[in-house]
MDAnalysis code that builds the backbone (N, CA, C; Angstrom):
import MDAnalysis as mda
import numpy as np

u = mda.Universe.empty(270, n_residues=90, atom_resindex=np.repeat(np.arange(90), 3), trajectory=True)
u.add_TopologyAttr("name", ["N", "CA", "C"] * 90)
u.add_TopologyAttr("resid", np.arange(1, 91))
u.add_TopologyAttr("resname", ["UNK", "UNK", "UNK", "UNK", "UNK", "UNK", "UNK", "UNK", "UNK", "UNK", "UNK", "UNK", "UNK", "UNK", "UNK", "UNK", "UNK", "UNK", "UNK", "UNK", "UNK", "UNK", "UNK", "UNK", "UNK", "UNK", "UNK", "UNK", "UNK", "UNK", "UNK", "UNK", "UNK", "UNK", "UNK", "UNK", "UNK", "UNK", "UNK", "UNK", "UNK", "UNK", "UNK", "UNK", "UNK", "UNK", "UNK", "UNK", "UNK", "UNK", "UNK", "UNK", "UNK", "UNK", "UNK", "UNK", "UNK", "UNK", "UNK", "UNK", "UNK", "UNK", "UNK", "UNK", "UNK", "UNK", "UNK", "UNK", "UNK", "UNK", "UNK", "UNK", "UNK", "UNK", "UNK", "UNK", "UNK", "UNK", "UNK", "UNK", "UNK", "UNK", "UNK", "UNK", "UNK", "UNK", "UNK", "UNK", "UNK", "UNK"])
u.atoms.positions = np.array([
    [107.628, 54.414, 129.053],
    [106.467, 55.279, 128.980],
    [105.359, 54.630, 129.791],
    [104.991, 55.409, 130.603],
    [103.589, 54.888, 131.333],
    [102.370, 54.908, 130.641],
    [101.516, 54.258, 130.429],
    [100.269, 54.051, 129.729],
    [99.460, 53.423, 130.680],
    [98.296, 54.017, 130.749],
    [97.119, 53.403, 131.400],
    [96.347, 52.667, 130.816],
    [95.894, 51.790, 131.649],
    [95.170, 51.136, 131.251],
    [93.470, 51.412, 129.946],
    [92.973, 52.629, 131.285],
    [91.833, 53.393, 130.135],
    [92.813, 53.622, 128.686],
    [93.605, 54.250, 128.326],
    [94.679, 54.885, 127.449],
    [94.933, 53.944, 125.970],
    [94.946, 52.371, 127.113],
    [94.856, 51.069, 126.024],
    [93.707, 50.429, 125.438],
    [92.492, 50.736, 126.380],
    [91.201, 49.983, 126.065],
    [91.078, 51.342, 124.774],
    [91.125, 52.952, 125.151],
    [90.798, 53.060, 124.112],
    [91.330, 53.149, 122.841],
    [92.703, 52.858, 122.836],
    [93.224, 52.920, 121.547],
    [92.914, 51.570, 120.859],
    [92.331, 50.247, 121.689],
    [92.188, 49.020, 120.845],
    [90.516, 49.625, 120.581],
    [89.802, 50.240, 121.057],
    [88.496, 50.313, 120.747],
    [88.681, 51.451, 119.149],
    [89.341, 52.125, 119.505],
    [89.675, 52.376, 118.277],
    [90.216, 51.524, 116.736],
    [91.294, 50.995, 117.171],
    [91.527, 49.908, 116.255],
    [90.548, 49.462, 115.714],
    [89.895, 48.220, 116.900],
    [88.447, 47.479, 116.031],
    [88.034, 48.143, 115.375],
    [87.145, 49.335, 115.590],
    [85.881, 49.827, 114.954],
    [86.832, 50.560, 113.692],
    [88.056, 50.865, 113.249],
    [88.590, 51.650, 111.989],
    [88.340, 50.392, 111.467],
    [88.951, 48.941, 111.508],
    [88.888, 48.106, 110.755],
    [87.892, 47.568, 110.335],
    [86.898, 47.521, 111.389],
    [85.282, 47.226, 111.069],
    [84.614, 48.318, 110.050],
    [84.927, 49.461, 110.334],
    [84.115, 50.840, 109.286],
    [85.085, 50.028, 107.885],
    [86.225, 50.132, 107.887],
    [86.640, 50.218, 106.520],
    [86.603, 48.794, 106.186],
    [85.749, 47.665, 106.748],
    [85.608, 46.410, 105.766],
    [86.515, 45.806, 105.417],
    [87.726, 45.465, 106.631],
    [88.980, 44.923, 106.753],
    [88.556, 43.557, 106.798],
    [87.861, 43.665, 108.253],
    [87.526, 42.061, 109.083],
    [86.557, 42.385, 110.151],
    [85.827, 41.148, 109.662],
    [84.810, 40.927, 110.336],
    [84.963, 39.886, 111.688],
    [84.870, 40.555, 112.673],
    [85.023, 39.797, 113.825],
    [83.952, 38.601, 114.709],
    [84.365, 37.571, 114.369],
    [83.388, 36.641, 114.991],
    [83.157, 37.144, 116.787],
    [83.695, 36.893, 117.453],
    [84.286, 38.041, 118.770],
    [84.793, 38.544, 119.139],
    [84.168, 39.703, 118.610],
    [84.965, 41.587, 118.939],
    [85.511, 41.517, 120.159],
    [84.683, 40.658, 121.476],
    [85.167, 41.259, 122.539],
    [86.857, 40.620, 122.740],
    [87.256, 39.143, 122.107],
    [88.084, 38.695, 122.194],
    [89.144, 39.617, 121.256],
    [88.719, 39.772, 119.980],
    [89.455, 40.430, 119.362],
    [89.886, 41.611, 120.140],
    [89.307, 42.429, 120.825],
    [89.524, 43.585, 121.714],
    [90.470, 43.797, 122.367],
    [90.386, 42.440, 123.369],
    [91.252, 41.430, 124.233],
    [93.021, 41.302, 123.837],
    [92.799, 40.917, 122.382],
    [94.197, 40.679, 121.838],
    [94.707, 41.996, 121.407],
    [94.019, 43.030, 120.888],
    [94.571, 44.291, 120.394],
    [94.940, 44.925, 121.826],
    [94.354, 44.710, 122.750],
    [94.571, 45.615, 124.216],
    [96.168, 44.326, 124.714],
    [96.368, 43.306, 124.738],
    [97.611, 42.578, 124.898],
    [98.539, 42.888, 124.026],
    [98.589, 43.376, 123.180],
    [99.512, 43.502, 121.941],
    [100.239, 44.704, 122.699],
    [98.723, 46.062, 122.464],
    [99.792, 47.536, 123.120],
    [100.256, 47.518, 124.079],
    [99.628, 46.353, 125.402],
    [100.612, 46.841, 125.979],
    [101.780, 46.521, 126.673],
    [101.580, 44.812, 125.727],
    [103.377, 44.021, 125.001],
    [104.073, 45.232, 124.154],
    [103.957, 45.834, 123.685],
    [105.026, 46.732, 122.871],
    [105.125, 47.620, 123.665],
    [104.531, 48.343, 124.929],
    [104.711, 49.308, 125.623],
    [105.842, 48.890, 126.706],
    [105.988, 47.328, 126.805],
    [106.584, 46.746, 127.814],
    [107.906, 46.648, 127.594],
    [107.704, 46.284, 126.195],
    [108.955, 45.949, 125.462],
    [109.709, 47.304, 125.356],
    [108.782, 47.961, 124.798],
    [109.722, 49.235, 124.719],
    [110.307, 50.319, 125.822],
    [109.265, 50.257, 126.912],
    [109.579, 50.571, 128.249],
    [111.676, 49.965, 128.746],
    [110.996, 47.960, 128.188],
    [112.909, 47.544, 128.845],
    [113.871, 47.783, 127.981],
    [113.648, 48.489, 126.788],
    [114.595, 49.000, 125.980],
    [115.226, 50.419, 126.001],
    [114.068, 50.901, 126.266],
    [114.774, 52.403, 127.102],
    [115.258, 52.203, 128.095],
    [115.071, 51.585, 128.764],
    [115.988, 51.175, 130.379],
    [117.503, 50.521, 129.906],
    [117.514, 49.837, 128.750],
    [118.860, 49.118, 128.932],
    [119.424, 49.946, 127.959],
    [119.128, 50.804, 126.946],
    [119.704, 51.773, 126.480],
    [119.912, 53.348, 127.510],
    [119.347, 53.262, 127.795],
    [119.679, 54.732, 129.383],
    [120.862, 54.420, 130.552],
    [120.608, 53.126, 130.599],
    [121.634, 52.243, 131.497],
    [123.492, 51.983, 130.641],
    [123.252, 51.966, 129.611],
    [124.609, 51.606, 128.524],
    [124.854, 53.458, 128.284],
    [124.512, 54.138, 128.229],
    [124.272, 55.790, 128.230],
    [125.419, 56.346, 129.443],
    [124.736, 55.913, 130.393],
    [124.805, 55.914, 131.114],
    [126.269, 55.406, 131.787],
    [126.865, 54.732, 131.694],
    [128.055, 53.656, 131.300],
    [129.216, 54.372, 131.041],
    [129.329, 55.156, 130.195],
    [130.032, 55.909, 129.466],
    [131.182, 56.837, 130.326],
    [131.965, 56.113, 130.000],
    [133.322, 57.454, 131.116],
    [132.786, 59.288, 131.032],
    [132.634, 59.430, 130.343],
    [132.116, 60.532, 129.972],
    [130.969, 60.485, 129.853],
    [130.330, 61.448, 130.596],
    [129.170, 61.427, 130.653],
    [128.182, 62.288, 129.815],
    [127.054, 61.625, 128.975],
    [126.090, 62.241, 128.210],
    [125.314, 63.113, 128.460],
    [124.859, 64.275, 128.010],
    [123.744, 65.278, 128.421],
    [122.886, 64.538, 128.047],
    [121.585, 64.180, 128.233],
    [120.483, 63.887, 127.876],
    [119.663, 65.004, 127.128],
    [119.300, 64.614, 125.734],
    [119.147, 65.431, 125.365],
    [119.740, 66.188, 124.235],
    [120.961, 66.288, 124.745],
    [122.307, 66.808, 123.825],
    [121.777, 65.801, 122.476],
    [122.205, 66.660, 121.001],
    [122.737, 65.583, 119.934],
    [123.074, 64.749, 120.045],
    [124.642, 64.571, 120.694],
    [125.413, 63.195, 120.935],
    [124.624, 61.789, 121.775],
    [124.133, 62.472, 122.540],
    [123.087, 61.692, 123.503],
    [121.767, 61.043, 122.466],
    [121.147, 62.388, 122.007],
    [120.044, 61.409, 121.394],
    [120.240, 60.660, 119.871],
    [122.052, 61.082, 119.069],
    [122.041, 59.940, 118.132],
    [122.483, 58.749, 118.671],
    [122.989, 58.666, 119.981],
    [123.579, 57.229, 120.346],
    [122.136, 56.593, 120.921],
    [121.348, 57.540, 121.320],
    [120.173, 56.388, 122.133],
    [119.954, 55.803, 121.377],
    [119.197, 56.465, 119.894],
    [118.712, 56.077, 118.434],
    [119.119, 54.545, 118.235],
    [120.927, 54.706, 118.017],
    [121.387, 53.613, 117.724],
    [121.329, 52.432, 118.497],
    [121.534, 52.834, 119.798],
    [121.691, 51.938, 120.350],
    [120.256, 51.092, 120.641],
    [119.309, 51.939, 120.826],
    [117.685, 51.401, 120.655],
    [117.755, 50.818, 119.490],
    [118.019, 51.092, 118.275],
    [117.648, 49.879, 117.402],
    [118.336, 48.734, 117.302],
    [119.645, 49.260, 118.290],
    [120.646, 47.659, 118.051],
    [119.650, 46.631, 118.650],
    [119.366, 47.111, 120.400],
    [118.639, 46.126, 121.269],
    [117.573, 45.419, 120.533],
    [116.851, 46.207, 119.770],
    [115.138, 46.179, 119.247],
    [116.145, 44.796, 118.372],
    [117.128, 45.326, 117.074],
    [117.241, 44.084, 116.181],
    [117.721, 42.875, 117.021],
    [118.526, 43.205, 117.961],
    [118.790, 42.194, 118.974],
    [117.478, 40.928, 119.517],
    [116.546, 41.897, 119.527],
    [115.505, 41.076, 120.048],
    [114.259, 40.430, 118.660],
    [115.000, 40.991, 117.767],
    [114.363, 40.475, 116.649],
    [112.924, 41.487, 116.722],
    [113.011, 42.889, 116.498],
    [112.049, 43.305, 116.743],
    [112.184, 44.402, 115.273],
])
């Protein structure tokens, strides 16, 4: 999935300020804290980006070939996405 950059600043600007309204945590520096919530999304966007690739690629593989899309297609992605994910300890 492609994500922009604007796309990430504002979903961590979001983050902070829900946790700040609801009296989670108080941030000594927001802007750092900001910093790490904007590295996080878009480590999991990355991650999940090379997991669809190596599950589309093993799909893909298959003597027979998958409709994308089809049932059969999207319960094997399923599986096979969570094998990789537990694979990676995720």
């Amino acid at each position: 999935m492609n994500i922009t950059e604007d796309r990430i600043s504002n979903i961590a600007h979001k983050i902070i300020d829900k946790l700040w309204r609801d009296d989670l945590v108080d941030f000594p520096d927001e802007t750092k804290a900001r910093e790490r919530v904007k590295s996080s999304i878009a480590s999991f966007f990355k991650i999940s980006d090379e997991l669809d690739d190596i599950v589309r690629k093993k799909l893909a593989s298959y003597s027979k070939a998958k409709v994308p899309g089809s049932r059969e297609w999207e319960i094997l992605y399923s599986k096979f996405y969570e094998e990789e994910a537990a694979k990676r300890k995720l």
